[in-house]
N, C-alpha and C positions, 0 to 999 in steps of 0.2 A: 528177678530170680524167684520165681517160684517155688514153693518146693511141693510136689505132687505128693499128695496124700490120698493114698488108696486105704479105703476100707474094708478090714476083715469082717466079716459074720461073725458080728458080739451081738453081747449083748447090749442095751440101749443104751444102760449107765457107763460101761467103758466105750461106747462112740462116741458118745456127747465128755469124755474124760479128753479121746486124742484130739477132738476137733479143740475143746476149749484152749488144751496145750500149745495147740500148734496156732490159733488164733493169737495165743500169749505171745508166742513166738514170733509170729507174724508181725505183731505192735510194738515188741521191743527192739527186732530187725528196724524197721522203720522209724523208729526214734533215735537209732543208733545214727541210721542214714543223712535221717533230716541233722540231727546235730552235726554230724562230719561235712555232709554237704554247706552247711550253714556258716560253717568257721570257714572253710573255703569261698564262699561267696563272700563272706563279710573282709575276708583279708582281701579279695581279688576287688574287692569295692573301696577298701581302704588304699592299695596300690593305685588304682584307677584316682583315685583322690589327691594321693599326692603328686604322681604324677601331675594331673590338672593344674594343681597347683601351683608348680614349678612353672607350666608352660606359662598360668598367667600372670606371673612374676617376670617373668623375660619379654614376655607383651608388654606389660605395663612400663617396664626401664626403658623399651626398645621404642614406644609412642612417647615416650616422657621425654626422650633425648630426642626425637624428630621434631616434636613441640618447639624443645630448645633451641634447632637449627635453622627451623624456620621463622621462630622469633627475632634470632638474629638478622637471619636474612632480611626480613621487612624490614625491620631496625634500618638495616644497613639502606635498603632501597628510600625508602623514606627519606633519613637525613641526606640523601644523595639528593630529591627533589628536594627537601626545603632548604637545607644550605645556603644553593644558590639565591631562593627567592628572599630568604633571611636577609644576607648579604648587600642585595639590591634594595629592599626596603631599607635597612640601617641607612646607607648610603645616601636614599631618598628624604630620610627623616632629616641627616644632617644639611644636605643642598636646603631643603625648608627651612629651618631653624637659622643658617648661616641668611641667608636671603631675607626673613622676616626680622629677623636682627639688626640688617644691614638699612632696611627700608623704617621700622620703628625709630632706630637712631636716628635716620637721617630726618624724620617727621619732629622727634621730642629735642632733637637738635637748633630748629626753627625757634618751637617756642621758646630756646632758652635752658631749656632741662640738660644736665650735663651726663655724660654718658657714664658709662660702667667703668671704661679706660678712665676718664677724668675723674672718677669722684674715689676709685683706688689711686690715681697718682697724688690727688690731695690727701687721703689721708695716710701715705709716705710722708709727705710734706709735713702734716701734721706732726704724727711720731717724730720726726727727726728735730722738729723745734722742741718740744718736748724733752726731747734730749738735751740740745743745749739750754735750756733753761734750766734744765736739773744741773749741770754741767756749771752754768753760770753761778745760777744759786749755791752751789756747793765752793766755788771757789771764793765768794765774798762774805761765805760766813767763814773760810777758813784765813782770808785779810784782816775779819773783825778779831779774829780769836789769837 
């Protein structure tokens, strides 16, 4: 908006008065503007912001929880292959261990060496003479008494 300023036939010092006036005018219009314009852009930059905001706050829940379900999911796929292969190996280890047990016994069996089963049923045997001994002893100190 302009404002059209026609000049009357003055003299020099009242034209150079309405131009300066109207120049005043001109720069105070435009400060007015820029400020109004300026609070308008600042708020419409500040909505654009929060808006933003928000959006990438529901992105962020929205990959966070898909993260989630796909973790699960491998999880799941996963323990579903090794399970089985778990299960066969345990399996494998004890066939081994049953069979080198069975084959060492029967080698330290030769020279003599008494097994696992034998040297726990001796020392049952043990214990339990132990016992009567206690047993004994206690009943001929209570003859002498």
């Amino acid at each position: 908006m302009r404002q059209n300023v026609k000049f009357k036939k003055v003299s020099k010092p009242a034209q150079v008065s309405d131009t300066g006036r109207t120049l005043w005018l001109a720069t105070l219009g435009a400060m007015s503007l820029a400020q109004k314009q300026g609070e308008k852009a600042i708020d419409a930059l500040v909505a654009e912001g929060t808006a933003f905001q928000n959006k990438a706050k529901k992105f962020s829940k929205t990959l966070n929880n898909d993260a989630k379900k796909f973790k699960a999911n491998v999880e799941k796929k996963v323990d579903g292959l090794v399970s089985p292969i778990r299960a066969r190996a345990t399996k494998n280890v004890q066939e081994v261990e049953s069979a080198v047990t069975e084959r060492i016994g029967a080698v330290l069996g030769r020279f003599g060496v008494p097994s696992k089963g034998d040297v726990q049923e001796l020392l049952t045997r043990v214990s339990e003479l132990n016992r009567e001994i206690k047993t004994g002893a206690r009943k001929a100190a209570r003859a002498r008494a």
